[in-house]
C-alpha positions in Angstrom: 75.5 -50.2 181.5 73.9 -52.6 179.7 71.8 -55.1 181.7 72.1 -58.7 180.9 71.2 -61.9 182.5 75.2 -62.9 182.9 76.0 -60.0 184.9 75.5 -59.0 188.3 75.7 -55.9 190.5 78.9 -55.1 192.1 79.7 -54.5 195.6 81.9 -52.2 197.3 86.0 -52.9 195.6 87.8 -51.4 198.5 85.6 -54.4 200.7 88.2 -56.8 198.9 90.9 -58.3 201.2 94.2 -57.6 200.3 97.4 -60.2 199.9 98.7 -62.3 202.9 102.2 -62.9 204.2 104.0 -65.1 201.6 103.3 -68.5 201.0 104.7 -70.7 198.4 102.3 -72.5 196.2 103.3 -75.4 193.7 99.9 -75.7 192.4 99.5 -73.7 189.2 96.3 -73.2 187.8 97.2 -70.2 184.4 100.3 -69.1 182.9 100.7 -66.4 180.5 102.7 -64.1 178.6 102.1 -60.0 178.9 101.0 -58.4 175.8 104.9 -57.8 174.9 106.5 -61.2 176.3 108.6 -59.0 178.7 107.2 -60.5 181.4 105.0 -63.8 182.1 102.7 -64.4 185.1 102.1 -67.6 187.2 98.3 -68.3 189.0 98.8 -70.3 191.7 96.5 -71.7 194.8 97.8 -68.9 196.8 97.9 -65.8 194.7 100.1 -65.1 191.5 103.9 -64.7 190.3 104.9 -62.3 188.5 108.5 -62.8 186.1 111.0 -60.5 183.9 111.5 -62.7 180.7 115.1 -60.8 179.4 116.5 -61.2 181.5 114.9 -63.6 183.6 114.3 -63.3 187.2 111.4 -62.5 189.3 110.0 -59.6 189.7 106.7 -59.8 192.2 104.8 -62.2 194.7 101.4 -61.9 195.9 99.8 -64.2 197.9 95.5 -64.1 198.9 93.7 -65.5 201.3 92.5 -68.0 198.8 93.8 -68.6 195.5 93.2 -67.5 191.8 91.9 -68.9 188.7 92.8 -66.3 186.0 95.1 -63.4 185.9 95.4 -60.9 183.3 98.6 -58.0 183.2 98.5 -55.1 181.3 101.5 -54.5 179.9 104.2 -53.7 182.9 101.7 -52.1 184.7 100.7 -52.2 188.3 96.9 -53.3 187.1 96.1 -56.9 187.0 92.8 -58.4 186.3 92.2 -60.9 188.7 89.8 -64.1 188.9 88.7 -66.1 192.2 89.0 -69.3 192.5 86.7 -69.9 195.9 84.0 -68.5 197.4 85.6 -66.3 199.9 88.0 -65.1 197.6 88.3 -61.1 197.9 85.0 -60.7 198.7 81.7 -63.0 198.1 82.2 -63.8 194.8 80.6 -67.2 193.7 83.6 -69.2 192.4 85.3 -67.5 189.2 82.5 -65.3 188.3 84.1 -62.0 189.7 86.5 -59.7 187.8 88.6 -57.6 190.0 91.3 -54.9 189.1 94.0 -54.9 191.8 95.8 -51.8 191.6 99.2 -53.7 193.1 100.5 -50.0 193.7 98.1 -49.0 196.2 97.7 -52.7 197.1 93.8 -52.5 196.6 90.5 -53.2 194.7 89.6 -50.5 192.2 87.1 -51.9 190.4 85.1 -55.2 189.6 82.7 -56.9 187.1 80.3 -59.5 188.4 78.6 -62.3 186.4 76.5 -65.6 187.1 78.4 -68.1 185.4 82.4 -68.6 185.3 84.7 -66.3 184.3 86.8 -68.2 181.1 89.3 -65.7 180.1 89.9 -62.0 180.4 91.6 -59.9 178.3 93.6 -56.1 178.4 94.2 -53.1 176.7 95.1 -49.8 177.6 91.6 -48.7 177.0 89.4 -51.7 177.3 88.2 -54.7 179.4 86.8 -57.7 177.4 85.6 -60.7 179.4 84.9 -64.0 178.3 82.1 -66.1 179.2 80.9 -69.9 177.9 78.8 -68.2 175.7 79.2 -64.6 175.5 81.7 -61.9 175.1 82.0 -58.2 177.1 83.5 -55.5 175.7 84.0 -52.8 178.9 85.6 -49.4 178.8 89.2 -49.5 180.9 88.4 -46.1 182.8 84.8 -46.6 184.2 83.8 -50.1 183.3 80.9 -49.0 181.1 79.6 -51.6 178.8 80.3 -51.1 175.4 79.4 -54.1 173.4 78.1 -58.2 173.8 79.1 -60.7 171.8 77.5 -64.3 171.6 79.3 -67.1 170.6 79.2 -71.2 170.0 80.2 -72.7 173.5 83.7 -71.3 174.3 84.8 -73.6 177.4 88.8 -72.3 176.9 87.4 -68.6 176.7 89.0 -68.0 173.2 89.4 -64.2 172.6 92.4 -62.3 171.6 92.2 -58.5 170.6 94.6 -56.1 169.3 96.9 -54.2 171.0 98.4 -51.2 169.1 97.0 -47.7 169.8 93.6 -46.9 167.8 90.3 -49.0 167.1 90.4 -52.4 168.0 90.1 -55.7 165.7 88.9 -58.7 168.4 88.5 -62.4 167.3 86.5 -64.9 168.7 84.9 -68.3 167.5 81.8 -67.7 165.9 77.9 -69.0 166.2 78.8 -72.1 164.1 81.6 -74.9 164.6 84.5 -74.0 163.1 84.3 -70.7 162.6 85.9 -67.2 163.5 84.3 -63.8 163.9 86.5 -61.1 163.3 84.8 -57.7 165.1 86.8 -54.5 163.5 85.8 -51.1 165.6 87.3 -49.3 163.5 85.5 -50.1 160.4 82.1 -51.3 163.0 82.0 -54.2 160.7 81.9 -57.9 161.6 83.0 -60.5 159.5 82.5 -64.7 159.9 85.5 -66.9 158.6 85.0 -70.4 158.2 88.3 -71.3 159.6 88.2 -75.3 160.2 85.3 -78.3 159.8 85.7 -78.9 163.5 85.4 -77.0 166.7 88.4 -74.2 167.3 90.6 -74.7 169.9 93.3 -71.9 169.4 93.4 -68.3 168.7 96.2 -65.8 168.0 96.1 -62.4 166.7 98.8 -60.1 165.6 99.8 -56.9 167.7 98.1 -54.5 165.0 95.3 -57.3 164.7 96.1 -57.6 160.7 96.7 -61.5 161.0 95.4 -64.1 163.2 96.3 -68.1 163.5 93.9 -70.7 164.3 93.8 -74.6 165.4 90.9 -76.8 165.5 90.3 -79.9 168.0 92.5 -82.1 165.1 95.5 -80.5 165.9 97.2 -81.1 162.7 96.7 -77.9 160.6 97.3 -74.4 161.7 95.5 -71.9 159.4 97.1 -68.1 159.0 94.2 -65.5 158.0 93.8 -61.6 157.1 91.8 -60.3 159.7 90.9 -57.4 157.5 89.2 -59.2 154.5 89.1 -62.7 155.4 91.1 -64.3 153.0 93.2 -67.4 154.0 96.9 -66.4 153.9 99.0 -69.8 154.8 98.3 -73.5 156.1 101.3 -75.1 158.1 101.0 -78.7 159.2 102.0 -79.6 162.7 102.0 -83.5 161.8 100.0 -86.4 161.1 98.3 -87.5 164.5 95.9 -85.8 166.3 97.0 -83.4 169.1 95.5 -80.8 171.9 97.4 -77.8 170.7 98.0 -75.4 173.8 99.4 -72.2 172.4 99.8 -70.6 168.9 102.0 -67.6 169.2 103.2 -64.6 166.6 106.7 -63.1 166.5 106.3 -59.7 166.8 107.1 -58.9 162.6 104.9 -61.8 161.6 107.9 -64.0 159.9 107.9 -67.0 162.2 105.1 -68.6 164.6 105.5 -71.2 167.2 102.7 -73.6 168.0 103.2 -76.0 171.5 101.2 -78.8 171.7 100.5 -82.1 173.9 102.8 -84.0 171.6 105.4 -82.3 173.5 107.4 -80.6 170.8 107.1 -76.6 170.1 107.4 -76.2 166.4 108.3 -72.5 164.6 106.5 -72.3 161.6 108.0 -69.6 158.4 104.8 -67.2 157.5 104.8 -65.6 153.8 102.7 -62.7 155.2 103.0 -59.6 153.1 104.4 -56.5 153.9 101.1 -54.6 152.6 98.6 -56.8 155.0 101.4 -56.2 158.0 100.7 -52.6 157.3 104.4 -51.5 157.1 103.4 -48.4 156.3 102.6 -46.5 159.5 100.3 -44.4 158.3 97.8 -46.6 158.0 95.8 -47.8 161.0 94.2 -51.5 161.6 91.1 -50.4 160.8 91.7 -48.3 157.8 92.6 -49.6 154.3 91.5 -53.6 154.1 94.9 -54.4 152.1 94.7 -57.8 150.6 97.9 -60.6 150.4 98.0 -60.7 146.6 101.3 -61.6 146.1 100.4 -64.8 149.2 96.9 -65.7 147.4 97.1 -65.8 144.3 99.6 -68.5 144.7 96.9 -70.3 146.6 93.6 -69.5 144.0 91.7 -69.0 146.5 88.7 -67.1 147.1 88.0 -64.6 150.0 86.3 -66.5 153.4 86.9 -69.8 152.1 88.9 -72.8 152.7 90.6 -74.5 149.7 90.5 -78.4 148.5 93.5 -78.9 148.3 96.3 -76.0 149.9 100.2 -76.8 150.5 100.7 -77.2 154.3 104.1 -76.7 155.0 106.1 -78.2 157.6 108.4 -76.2 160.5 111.5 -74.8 159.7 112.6 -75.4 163.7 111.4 -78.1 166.6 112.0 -78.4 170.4 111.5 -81.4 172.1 110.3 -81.0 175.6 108.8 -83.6 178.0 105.3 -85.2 177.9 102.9 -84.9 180.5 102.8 -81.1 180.8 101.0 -78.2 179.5 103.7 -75.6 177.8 103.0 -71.9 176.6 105.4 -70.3 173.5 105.9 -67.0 173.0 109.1 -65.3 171.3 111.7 -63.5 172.7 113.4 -60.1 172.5 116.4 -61.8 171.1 116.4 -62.3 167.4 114.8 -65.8 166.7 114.6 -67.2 170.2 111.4 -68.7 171.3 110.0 -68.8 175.3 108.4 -71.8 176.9 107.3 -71.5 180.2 105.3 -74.7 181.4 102.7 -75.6 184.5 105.9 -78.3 185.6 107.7 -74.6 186.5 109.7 -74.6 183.6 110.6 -71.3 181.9 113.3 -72.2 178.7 114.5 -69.9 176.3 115.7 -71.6 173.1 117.3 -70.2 169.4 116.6 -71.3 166.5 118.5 -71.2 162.9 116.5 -68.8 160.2 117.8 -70.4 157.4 118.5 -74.0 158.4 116.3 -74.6 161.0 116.1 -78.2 162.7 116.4 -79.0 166.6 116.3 -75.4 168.6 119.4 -74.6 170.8 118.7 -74.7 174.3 120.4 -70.9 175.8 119.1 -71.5 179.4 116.4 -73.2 181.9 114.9 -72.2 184.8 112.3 -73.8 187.5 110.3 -70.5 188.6 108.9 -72.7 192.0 111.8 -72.9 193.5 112.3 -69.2 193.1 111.5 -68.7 197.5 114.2 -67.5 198.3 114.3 -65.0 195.2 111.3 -63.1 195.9 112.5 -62.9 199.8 114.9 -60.2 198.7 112.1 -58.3 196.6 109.6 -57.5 198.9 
């Protein structure tokens, strides 16, 4: 392993202490989808919660002697990557600085990556680790935690980093060295490639399954930008509104049509992408990271050049809206169901809502849940 001056040696996993007798917690610190939306994940002051999305109900509790910052699922798999949130969490970790896997099968500590400053985000695949830090990114190998690659970045307090997640080389994105901009690492190709994405600082990531397309949002909030990850070339602008907003969540359907963007103005919109087929790589026998198809049919309309940012680009509005309640933080992904969206906010709200493909306006509520007051639920699993 690489050294570094971020990282520090780890101790013993199997010294970690295991979860406690149940506890209900109403404090939550992260939510988040899986990598497939079939299940989302709740980090609370006592441990995490773990929740089937189609249908919904819950599916596992765990509860620590003191609580959690981050959590990151792997699929439906019994590996979580888990963050501290205090200094006698697991083991003596400074607060948020130590990875842990917890094998949830074997009800232990497997492995762990140590640092000197906080933990901001952590990331999975099936055959890699990548950790976020303020300034720098680590790229570890799933099976042994070697180091395989650091990446610095411009100060990245939310830990913005989304990789790939279809078998074969990854594609990773991340903000770059300068304001406003994205750095697009391909493994397959071993090329990297800087985007200017926005004139202010980035705020939002989200990258496609196959890592073809991602979607950014910069601290204006007004503008999301659509991009091919393969050559750089600015794909689609779609306009939130007018006013300034903290956007929480940008997330892709899983063909690429439609993307849904939450944000503190308390509406989700879901946004109708002109992606190609060719840049989707439709045709299976091309990888990621092998033939950098260009949108042709998407750009030209837009005369623009690769890497750059046009004067004046259509932004198009949202084909659907849901209104939701101020005050809380919401996170979008879509659902199983054709054209229904999932919003799962830190009030302990999970929503699933449908939305009309060809005449859009206000999303149909199909059902509500409050996931804290699920007690008596997770009782009967254990």
């Amino acid at each position: 392993m690489s050294s570094s001056d971020d990282i520090l040696p780890s101790s013993d996993p199997d010294s970690s202490s295991g979860p406690t007798q149940p506890q209900i917690s109403h404090a939550i610190h992260q939510l988040s989808f899986n990598q497939d939306n079939t299940c989302f994940s709740a980090v609370t002051d006592r441990g995490f919660l773990v929740f089937n999305t189609d249908p919904y109900r819950p599916l596992l509790r765990r509860d620590f002697d003191c609580g959690l910052s981050l959590l990151s699922m792997l699929f439906r798999f019994e590996v979580f990557a888990l963050v501290g949130s205090s200094s006698s969490a697991f083991s003596a970790a400074t607060t948020n600085t130590k990875a842990l896997l917890w094998d949830d099968h074997a009800s232990r500590c497997v492995g762990e990556l140590s640092f000197r400053s906080p933990i901001r985000s952590i990331r999975l695949r099936r055959d890699t680790i990548i950790v976020t830090l303020l300034h720098k990114i680590y790229v570890y190998n799933f099976s042994d935690l070697m180091m395989l690659h650091q990446i610095e970045t411009t100060s990245n307090p939310k830990g913005l980093c989304e990789v790939s997640q279809v078998s074969g080389h990854m594609m990773l994105v991340c903000p770059g060295l300068q304001k406003g901009t994205v750095r697009v690492e391909n493994y397959g190709s071993k090329r990297c490639k800087f985007i200017k994405a926005h004139s202010s600082n980035i705020t939002c990531l989200a990258l496609t399954h196959d890592g073809r397309v991602f979607a950014t949002a910069s601290c204006k909030g007004t503008l999301t930008r659509v991009f091919n990850a393969l050559d750089g070339t600015l794909i689609q602008e779609v306009r939130r509104g007018a006013d300034r907003a903290e956007i929480y969540s940008l997330a892709f359907s899983s063909t690429a049509r439609w993307l849904a963007v939450s944000s503190d103005k308390g509406t989700v919109h879901v946004f109708s992408l002109k992606v190609d087929s060719a840049v989707l790589g439709n045709d299976t026998s091309t990888s990621a990271s092998e033939s950098p198809v260009s949108n042709q049919s998407a750009l030209s309309s837009l005369s623009i050049l690769k890497g750059t940012i046009p004067q004046t680009c259509f932004s198009e509005r949202s084909v659907a809206q849901f209104r939701l309640p101020e005050g809380s933080r919401y996170v979008v992904a879509f659902g199983q169901q054709n054209n229904t969206v999932m919003i799962i906010g830190m009030d302990g709200s999970f929503r699933r809502c449908q939305f009309d493909p060809v005449n859009g306006g206000q999303m149909t509520q199909m059902e509500e849940h409050n996931f804290l007051e699920e007690e008596g639920a997770f009782s009967k699993l254990e």
